[in-house]
VEXPA-395743 format. One record per residue (C-alpha): x, y, z; residue in three letters; chain. Coordinates in Angstrom, 2 decimals, always signed. Layout:
<lonus>
       c1       c2       c3    r  c
        X        Y        Z  ala  A
...
</lonus>
This chain:
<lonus>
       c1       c2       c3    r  c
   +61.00   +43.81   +11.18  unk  A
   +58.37   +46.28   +10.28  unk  A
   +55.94   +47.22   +13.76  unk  A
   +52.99   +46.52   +13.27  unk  A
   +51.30   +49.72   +14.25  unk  A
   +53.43   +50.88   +10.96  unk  A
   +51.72   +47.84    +8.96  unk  A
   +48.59   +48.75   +10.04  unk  A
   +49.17   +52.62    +9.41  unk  A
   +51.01   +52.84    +6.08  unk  A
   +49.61   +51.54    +2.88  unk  A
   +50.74   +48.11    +1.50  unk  A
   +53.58   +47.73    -0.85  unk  A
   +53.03   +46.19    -4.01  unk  A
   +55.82   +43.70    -3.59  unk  A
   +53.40   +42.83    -0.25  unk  A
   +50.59   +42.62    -1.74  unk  A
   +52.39   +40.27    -4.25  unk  A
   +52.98   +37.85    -1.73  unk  A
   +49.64   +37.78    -0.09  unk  A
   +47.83   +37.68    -3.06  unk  A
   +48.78   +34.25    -3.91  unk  A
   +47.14   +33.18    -0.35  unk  A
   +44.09   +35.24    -0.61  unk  A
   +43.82   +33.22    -3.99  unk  A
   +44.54   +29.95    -2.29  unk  A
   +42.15   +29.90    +0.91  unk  A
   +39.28   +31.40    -1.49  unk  A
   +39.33   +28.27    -3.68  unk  A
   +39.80   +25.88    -0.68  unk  A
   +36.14   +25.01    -0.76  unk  A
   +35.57   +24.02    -3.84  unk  A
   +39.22   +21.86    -4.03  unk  A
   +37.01   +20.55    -0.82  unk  A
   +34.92   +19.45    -3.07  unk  A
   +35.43   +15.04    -3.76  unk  A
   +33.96   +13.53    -6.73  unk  A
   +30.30   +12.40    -5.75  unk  A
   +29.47    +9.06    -7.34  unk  A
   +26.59    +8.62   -10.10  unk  A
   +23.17    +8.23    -9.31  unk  A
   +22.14    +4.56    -9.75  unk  A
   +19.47    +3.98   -12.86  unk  A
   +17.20    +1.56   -11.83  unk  A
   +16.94    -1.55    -8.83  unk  A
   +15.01    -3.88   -11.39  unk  A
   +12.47    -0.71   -12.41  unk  A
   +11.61    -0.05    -8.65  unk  A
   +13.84    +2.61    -7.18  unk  A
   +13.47    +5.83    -8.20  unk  A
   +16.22    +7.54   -10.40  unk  A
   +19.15    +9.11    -8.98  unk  A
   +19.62    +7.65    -6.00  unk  A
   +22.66    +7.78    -3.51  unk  A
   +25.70    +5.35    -4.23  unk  A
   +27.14    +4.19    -0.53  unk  A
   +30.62    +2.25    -0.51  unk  A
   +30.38    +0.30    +2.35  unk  A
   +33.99    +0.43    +2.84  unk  A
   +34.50    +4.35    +3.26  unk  A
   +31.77    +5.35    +6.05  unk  A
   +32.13    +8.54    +7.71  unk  A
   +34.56    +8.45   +10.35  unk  A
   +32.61   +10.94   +12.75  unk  A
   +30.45    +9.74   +15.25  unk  A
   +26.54   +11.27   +15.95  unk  A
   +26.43   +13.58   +18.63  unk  A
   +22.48   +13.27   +19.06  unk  A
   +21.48    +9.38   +18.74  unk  A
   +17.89    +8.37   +17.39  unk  A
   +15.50    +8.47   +20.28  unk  A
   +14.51    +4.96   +21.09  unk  A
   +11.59    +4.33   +23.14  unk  A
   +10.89    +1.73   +25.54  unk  A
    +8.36    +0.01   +27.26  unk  A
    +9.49    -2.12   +30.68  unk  A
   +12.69    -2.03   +29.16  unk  A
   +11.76    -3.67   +26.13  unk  A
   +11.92    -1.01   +22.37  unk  A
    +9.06    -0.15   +20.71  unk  A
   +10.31    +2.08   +18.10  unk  A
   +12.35    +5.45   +17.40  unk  A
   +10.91    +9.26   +17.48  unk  A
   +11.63    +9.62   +14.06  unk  A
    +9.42   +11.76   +11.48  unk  A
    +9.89    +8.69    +8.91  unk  A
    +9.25    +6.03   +11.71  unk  A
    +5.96    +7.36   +12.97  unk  A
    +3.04    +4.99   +12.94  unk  A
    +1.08    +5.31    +9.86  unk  A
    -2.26    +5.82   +11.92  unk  A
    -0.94    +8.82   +13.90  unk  A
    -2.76   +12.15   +13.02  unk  A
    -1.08   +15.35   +11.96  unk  A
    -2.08   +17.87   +14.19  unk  A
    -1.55   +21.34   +13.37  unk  A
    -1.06   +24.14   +15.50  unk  A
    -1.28   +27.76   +15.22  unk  A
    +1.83   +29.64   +16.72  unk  A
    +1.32   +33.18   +17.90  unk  A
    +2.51   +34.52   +14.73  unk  A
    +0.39   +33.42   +12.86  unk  A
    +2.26   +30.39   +11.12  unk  A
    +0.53   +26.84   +11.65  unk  A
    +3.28   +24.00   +12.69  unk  A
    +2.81   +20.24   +12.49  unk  A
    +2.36   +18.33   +15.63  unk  A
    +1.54   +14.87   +17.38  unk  A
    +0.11   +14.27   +20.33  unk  A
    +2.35   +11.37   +22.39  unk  A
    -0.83    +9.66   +23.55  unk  A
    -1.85    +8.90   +20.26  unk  A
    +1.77    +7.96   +19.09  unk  A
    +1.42    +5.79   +21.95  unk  A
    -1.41    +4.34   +20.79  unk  A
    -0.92    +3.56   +17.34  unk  A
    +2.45    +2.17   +18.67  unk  A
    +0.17    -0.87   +20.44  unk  A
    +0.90    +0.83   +23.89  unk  A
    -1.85    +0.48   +26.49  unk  A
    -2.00    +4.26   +27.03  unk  A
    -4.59    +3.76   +30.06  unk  A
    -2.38    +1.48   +31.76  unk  A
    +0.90    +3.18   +32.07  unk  A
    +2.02    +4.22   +35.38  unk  A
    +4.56    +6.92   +34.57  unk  A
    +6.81    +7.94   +31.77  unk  A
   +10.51    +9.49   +32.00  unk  A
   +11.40   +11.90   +29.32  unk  A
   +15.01   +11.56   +29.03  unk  A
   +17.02   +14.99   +27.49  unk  A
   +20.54   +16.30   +27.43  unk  A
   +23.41   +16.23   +30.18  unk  A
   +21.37   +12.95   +31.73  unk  A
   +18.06   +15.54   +32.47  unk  A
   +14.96   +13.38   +33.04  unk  A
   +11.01   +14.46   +33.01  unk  A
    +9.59   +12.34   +35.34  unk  A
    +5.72   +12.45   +34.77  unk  A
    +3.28   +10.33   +36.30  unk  A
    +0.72    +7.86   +34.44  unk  A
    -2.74    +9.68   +35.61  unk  A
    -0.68   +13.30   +34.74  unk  A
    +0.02   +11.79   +31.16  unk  A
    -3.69   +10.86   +30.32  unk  A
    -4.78   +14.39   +32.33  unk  A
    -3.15   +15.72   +29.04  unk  A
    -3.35   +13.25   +26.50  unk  A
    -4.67   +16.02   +23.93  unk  A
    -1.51   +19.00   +24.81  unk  A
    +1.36   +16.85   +25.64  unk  A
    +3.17   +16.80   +22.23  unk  A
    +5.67   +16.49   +20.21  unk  A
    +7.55   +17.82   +16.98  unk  A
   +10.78   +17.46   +15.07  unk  A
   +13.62   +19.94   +14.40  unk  A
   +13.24   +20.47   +11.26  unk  A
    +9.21   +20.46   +10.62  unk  A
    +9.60   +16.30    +9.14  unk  A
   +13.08   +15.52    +9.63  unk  A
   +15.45   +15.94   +12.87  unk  A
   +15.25   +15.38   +16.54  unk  A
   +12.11   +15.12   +18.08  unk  A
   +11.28   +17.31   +20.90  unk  A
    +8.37   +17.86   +23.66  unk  A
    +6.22   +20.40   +23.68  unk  A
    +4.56   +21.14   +27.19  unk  A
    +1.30   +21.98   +28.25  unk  A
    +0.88   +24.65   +30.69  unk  A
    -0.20   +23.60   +34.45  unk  A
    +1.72   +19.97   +34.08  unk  A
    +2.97   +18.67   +37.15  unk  A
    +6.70   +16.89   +36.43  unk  A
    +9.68   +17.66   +38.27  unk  A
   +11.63   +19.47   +35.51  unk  A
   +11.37   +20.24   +31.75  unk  A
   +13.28   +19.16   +29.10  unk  A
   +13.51   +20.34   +25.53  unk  A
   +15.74   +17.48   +22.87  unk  A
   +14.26   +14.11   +23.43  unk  A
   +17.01   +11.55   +23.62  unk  A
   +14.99    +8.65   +24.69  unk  A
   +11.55    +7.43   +26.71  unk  A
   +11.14    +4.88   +28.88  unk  A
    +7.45    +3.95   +29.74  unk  A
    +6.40    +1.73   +32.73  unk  A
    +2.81    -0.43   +32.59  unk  A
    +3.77    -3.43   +34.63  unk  A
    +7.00    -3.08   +35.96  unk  A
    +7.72    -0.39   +39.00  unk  A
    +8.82    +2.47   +37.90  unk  A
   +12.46    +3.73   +39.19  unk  A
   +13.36    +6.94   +40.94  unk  A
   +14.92    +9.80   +39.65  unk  A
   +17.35   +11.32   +41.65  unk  A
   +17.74   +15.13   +40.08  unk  A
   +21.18   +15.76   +42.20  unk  A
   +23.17   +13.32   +39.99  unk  A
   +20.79   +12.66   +37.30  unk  A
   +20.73    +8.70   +38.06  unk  A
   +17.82    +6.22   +38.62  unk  A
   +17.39    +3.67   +41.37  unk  A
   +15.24    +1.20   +42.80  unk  A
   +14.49    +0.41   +46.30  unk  A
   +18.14    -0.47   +46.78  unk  A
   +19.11    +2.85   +45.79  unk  A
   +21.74    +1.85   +43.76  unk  A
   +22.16    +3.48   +40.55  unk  A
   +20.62    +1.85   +37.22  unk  A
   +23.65    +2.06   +34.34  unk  A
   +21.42    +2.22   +30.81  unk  A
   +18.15    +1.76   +30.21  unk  A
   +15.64    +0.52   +33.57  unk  A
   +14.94    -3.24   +32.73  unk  A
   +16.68    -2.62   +29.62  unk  A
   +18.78    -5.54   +27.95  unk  A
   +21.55    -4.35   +25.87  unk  A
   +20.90    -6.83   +23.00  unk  A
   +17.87    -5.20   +22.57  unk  A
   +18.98    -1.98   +21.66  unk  A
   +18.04    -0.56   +17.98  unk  A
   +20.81    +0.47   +16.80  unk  A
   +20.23    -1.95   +13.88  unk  A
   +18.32    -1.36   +11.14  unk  A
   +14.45    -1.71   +11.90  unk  A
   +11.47    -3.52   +10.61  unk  A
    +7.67    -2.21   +11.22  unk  A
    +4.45    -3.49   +10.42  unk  A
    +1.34    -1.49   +10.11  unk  A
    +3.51    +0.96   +12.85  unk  A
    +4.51    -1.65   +15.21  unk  A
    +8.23    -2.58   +15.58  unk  A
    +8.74    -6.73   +15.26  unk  A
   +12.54    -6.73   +14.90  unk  A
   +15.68    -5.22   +14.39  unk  A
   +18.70    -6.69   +12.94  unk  A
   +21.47    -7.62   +15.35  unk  A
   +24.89    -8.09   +13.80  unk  A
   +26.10   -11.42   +15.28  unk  A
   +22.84   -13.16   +15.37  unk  A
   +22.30   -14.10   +11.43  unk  A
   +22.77   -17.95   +10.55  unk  A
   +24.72   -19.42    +7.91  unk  A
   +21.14   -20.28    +6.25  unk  A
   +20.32   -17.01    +5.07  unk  A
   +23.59   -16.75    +2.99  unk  A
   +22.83   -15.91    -0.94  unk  A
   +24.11   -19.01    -2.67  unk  A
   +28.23   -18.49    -3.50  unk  A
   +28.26   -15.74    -1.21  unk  A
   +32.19   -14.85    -0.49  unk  A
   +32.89   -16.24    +2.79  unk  A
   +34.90   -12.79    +3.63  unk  A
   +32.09   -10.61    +2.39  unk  A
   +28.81   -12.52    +2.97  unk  A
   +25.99   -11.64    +1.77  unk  A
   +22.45   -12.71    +3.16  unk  A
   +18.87   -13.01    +1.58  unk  A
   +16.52   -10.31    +2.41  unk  A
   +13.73   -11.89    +1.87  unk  A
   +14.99   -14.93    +4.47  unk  A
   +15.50   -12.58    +7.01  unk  A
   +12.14   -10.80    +6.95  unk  A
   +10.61   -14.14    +6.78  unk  A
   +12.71   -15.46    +9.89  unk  A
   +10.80   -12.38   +11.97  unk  A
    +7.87   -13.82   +10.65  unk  A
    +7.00   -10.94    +8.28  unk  A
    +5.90   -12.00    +4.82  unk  A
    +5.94    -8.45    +2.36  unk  A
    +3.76   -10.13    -0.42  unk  A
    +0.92   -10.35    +1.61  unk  A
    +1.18    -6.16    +2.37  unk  A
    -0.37    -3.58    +0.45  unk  A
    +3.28    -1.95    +0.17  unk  A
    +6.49    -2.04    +1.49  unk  A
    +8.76    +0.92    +1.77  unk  A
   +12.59    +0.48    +2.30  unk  A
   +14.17    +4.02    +4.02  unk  A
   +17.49    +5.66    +4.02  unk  A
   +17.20    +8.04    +7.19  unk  A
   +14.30   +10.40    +6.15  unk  A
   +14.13    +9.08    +2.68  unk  A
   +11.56    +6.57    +1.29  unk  A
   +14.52    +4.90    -1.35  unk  A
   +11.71    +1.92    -2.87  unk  A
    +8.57    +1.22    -2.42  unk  A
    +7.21    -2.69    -3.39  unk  A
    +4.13    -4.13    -4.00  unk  A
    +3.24    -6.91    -3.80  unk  A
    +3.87    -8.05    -7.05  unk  A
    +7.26    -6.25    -7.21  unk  A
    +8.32    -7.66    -3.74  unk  A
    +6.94   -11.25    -5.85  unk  A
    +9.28   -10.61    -9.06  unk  A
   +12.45    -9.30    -6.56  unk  A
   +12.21   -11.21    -3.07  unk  A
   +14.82   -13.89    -4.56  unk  A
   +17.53   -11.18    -5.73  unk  A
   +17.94    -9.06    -3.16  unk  A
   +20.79    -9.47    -0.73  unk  A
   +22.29    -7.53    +2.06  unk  A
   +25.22    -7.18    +3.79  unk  A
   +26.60    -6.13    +6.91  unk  A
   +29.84    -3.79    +6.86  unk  A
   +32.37    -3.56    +9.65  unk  A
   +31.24    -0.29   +11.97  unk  A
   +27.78    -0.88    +9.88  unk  A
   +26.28    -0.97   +13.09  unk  A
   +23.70    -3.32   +12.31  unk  A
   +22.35    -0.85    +9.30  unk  A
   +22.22    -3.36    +6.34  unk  A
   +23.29    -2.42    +3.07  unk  A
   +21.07    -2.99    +0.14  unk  A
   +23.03    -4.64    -2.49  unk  A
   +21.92    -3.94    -6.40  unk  A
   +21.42    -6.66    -8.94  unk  A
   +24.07    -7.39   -10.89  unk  A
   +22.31    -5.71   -14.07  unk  A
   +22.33    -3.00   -12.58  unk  A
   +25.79    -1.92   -11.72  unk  A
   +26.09    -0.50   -15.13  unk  A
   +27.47    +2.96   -13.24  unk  A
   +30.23    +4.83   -14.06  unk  A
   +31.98    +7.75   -12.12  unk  A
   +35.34    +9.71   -13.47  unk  A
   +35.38    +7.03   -15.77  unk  A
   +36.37    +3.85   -13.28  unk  A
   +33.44    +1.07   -12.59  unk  A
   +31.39    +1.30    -9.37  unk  A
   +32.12    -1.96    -8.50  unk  A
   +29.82    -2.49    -5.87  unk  A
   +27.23    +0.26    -5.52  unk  A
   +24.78    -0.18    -2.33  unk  A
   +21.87    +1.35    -0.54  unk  A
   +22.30    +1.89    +3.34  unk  A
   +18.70    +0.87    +5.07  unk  A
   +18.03    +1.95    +8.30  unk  A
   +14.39    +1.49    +8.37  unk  A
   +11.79    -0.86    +6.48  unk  A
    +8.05    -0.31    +7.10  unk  A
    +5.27    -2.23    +5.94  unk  A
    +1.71    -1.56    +5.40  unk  A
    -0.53    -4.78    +5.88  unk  A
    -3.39    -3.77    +7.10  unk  A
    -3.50    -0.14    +7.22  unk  A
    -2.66    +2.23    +4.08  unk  A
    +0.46    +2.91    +2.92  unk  A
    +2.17    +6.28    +3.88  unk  A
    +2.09    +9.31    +1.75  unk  A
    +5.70   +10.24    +1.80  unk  A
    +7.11    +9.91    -1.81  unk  A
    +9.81    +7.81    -3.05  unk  A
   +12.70   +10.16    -2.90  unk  A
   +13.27   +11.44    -6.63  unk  A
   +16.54   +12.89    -5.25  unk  A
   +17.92   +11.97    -2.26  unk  A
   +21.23   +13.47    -1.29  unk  A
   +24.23   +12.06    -2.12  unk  A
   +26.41   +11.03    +1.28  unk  A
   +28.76   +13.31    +2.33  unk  A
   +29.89   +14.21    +5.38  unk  A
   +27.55   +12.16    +7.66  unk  A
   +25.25    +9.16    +6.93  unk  A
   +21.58    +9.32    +6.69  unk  A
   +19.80    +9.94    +9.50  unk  A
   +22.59   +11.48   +12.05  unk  A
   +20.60   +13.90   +13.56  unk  A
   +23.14   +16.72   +12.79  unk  A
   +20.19   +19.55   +12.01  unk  A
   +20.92   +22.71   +10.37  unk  A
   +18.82   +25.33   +12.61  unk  A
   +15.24   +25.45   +13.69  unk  A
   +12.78   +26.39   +11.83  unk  A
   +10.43   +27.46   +14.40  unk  A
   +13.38   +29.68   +16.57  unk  A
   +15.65   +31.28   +13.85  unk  A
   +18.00   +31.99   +16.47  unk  A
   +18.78   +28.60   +17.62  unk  A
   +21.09   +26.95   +15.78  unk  A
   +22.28   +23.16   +16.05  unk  A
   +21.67   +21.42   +19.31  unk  A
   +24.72   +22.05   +22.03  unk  A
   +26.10   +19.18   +24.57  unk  A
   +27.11   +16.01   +23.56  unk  A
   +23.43   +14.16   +24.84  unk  A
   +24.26   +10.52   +24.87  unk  A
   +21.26    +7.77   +24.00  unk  A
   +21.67    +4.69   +26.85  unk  A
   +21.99    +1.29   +25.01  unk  A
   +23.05    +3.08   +21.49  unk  A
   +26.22    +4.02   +21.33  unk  A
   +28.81    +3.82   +18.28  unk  A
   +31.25    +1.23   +19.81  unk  A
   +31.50    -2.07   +18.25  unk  A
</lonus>
């Protein structure tokens, strides 16, 4: 065999570049023989979702699990919502700020997500900002309000991504952290300690707290979400939904449930709100009146897919499954809901229905996976595998 310091020093052969051609060839076209066929856009949901929205078969979810979960917050153990741009409380205020460069960046104060969140800001006795590798920010409740107008936060990717704090300069904590992964607030219960040699909480016992402080694991949202005027009210658990919100000759091995009597058994009622907006992570994917939510509220169903998580799936009326891809039927075309917000009493948000969402490929809606920063260039996704208490992936 040829040495290589000959390989390297004489020119190729033809009858060698002969054979490597054919490989160059090969791994050049790999990505686009990467490339699966992408379902059809779906027309219509009954005239109310927007054109060219993403197909989801329930039965072929991304394998991969989420390295960053969403960040829950809690109150005294119990969840108030997620840090999540599409989540935020109607009433919140933008607040821009002016980076040193010149550029202005959007921004929200925590106090006033607080706030609009139906937390008694004034009461709270501390707050733990919980990061990567099991890092907590321990601050205390008279430190918070001290700097209710500079302690804030932002997302990743200006509105979409993972949140992150922003700290003010001169505020006493015992250690900063950058990636949110969750809060957990204290008003009436005591507070644990923080004990920054193994990263674990304890109370007086000095035992160390597994999950969430006060926490109870059914609680967790890992389910999709329901919000009115900003406040959370429920969250779909898988196991908890009785055989009396079944749609009428649902299959027994694929049942499907009324939307409409689920919503109603959290005692929300959408016809009485100004709107009601259904989202697919960042993505507003319909957005009902009340006199859409009037004509619709009996047809739409929902199911629940093995490793679903709790997310519901949006199922389309059957007029509408009229799609075609590569020339087979779509035979059961539905939208994956992680979030459903509605406006009551307060005005509807801003965000438009999403004439485009993107189609699902690699990861679902919503996984946090973030392609750079756009306020550090240099920093690309997040690193460390940060883990959110009380929301893992396991069934």
């Amino acid at each position: 065999m040829m040495p290589l310091e000959t390989m390297i020093a004489r020119p190729l052969s033809s009858s060698l570049l002969i054979r490597i051609c054919p490989a160059i060839v090969a791994i050049l076209l790999l990505p686009a023989c990467a490339d699966l066929p992408r379902p059809p856009p779906v027309k219509r949901l009954r005239s109310l979702i927007s054109e060219r929205l993403p197909i989801f078969q329930p039965d072929k979810l991304p394998e991969q699990k989420r390295r960053f979960r969403e960040a829950a917050v809690y109150v005294d153990g119990k969840p108030i919502g997620v840090l999540k741009h599409s989540e935020l409380p109607p009433t919140l205020p933008l607040r821009k700020q002016r980076l040193a460069d010149g550029r202005e960046v959007p921004r929200w104060r925590f106090s006033e997500y607080l706030t609009a969140a139906g937390v008694p800001f004034e009461r709270v006795r501390a707050a733990h900002f919980l990061g990567g590798r099991d890092r907590a920010a321990v601050i205390l409740g008279d430190e918070l309000r001290k700097h209710k107008e500079t302690l804030v936060f932002s997302f990743t990717r200006g509105d979409a991504g993972k949140p992150r704090v922003h700290w003010p300069a001169g505020i006493v904590m015992n250690t900063s952290i950058d990636t949110i992964v969750a809060v957990t607030l204290y008003v009436d219960k005591e507070p644990p300690t923080y004990n920054s040699r193994d990263h674990s909480f304890s109370f007086a016992d000095g035992k160390a707290i597994e999950g969430v402080p006060y926490a109870v694991p059914e609680e967790a949202l890992k389910g999709t979400r329901v919000y009115v005027d900003g406040a959370l009210v429920s969250a779909m658990k898988r196991k908890t939904l009785p055989n009396s919100m079944l749609v009428p000759g649902s299959d027994e091995r694929a049942p499907r449930f009324s939307l409409d009597a689920w919503l109603t058994s959290a005692g929300v009622d959408p016809a009485t709100a100004r709107a009601t907006d259904l989202l697919s992570g960042e993505d507003v994917i319909t957005r009902l009146g009340p006199k859409e939510w009037a004509t619709e509220r009996k047809t739409l169903s929902f199911s629940l897919p093995r490793r679903s998580q709790g997310r519901i799936f949006l199922h389309l009326p059957p007029d509408d499954l009229a799609v075609k891809t590569a020339g087979a039927s779509v035979s059961d075309p539905s939208l994956r809901v992680s979030a459903i917000m509605i406006y009551k009493n307060v005005t509807a948000s801003k965000q438009p229905v999403a004439p485009l969402a993107e189609l699902i490929a690699a990861e679902p809606p919503g996984s946090g996976n973030d392609q750079g920063d756009p306020e550090n260039p240099s920093k690309g996704t997040g690193s460390g595998a940060a883990q959110d208490m009380l929301n893992d992936e396991s069934e």
